[in-house]
C-alpha positions as CSV (number, residue, x, y, z in Angstrom):
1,X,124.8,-110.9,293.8
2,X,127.5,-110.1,291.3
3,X,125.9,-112.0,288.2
4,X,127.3,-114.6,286.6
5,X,131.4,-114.9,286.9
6,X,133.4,-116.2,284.0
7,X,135.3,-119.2,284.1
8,X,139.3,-118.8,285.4
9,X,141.8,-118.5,282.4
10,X,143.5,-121.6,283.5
11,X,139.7,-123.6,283.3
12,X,138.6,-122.4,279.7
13,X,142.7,-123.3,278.1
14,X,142.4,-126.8,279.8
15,X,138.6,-126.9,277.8
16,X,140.3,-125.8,274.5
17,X,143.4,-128.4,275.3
18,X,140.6,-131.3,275.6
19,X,138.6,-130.3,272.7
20,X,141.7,-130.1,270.0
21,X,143.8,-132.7,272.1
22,X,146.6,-130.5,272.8
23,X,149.0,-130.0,275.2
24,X,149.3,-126.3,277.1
25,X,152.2,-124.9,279.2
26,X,151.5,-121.4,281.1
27,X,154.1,-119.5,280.0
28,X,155.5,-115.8,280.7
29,X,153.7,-113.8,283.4
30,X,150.9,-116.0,283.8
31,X,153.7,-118.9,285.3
32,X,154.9,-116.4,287.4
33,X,151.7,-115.4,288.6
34,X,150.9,-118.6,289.6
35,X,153.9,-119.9,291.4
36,X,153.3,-116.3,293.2
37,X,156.9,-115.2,292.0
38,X,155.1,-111.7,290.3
39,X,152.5,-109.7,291.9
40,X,151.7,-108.7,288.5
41,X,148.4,-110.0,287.0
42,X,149.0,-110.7,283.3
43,X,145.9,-108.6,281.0
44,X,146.1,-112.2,279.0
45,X,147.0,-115.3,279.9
46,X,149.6,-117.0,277.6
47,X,150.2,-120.9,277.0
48,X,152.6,-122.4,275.1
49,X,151.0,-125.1,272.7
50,X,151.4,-128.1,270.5
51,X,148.2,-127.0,268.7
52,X,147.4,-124.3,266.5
53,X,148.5,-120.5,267.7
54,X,145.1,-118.2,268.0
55,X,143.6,-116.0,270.6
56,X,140.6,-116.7,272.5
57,X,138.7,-113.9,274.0
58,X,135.7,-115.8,276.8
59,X,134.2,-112.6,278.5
60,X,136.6,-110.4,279.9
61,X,139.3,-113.0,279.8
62,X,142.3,-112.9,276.9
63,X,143.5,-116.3,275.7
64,X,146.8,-116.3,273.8
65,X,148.3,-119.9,272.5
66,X,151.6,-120.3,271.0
67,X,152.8,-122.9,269.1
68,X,156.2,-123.7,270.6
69,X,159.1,-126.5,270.7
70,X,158.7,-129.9,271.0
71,X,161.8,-129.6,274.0
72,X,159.4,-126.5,275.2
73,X,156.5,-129.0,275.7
74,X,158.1,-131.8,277.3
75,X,157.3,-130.6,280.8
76,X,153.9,-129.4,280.1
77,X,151.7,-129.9,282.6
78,X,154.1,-130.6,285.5
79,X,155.9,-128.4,288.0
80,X,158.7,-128.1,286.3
81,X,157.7,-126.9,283.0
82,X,155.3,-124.3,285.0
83,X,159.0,-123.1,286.9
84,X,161.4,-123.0,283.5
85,X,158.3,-120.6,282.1
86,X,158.3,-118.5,284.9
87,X,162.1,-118.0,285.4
88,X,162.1,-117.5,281.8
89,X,160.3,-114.6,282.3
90,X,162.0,-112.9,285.3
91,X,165.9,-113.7,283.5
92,X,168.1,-114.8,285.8
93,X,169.6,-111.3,287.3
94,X,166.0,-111.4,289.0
95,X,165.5,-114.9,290.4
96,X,166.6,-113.9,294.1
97,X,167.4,-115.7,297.1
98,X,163.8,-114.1,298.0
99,X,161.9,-116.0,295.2
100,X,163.6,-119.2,296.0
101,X,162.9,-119.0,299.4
102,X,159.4,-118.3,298.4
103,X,159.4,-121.5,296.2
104,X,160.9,-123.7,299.1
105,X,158.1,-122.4,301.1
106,X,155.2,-122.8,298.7
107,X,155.8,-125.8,297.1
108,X,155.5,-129.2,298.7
109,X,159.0,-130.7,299.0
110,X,157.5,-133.5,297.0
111,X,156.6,-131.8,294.3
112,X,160.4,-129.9,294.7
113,X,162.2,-133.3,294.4
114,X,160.3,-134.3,291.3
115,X,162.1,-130.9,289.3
116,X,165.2,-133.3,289.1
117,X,163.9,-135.3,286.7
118,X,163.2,-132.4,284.3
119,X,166.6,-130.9,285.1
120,X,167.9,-131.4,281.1
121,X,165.0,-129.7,280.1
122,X,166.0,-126.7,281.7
123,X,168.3,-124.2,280.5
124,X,172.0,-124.6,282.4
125,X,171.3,-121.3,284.6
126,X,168.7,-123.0,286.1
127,X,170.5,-126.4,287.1
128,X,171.5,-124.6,290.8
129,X,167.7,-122.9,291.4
130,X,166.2,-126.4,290.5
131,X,169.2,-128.3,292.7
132,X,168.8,-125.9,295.4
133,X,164.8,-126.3,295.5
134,X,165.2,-130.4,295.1
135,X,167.0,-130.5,298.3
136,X,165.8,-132.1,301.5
137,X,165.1,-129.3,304.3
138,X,167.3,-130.1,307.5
């Protein structure tokens, strides 16, 4: 009925990842987005990259990689990486109790004890947010 729909953002970067053997981080609102800490809905979708920097433009769908940091891509692909991106982009003043309690709730307590192992790769500010996520629930 509505034609033929476009691939997500998320499935045509992993394609372009593959293809020039790259690794991609989401990065800015698009992390955000997708750990559901911003309502907002990016107009492109930006990842961080070890490739080339370019813009891919798929039907209606923006593409922006950036080449970035080793230290930026060390997390790429995991939880944690995906949550230093998207506090990045709200800056700490706006990482409320609200958000965390939204990532305790979201986020399998799994996944939450496995940010740990990243913590050095995080800026210092966010030692407590990933300490307080990493803890056990009573």
């Amino acid at each position: 009925m509505l034609g033929p729909l476009a691939p997500s953002a998320e499935d045509i970067a992993r394609a372009l990842a593959g293809r020039d053997r790259t690794r991609l981080q989401p990065a800015g609102a698009y992390a955000a987005n997708a750990l559901g800490l911003s309502e907002q809905v990016p107009a492109k979708a930006v990842f961080l990259t070890d490739g080339p920097a370019r813009t891919v433009k798929i039907g209606p769908t923006t593409i922006q990689l950036r080449r970035t940091t080793p230290k930026n891509m060390e997390a790429a692909g995991r939880l944690s990486g995906l949550l230093i991106q998207a506090l990045r982009e709200l800056g700490q003043e706006h990482v409320t109790q609200q958000r965390r309690d939204h990532l305790k709730r979201t986020i399998p307590a799994d996944k939450r004890r496995e940010l740990l192992k990243d913590l050095r790769l995080a800026p210092a500010w966010m030692h407590p947010i990933f300490r307080e996520l990493a803890e056990e629930e009573a």
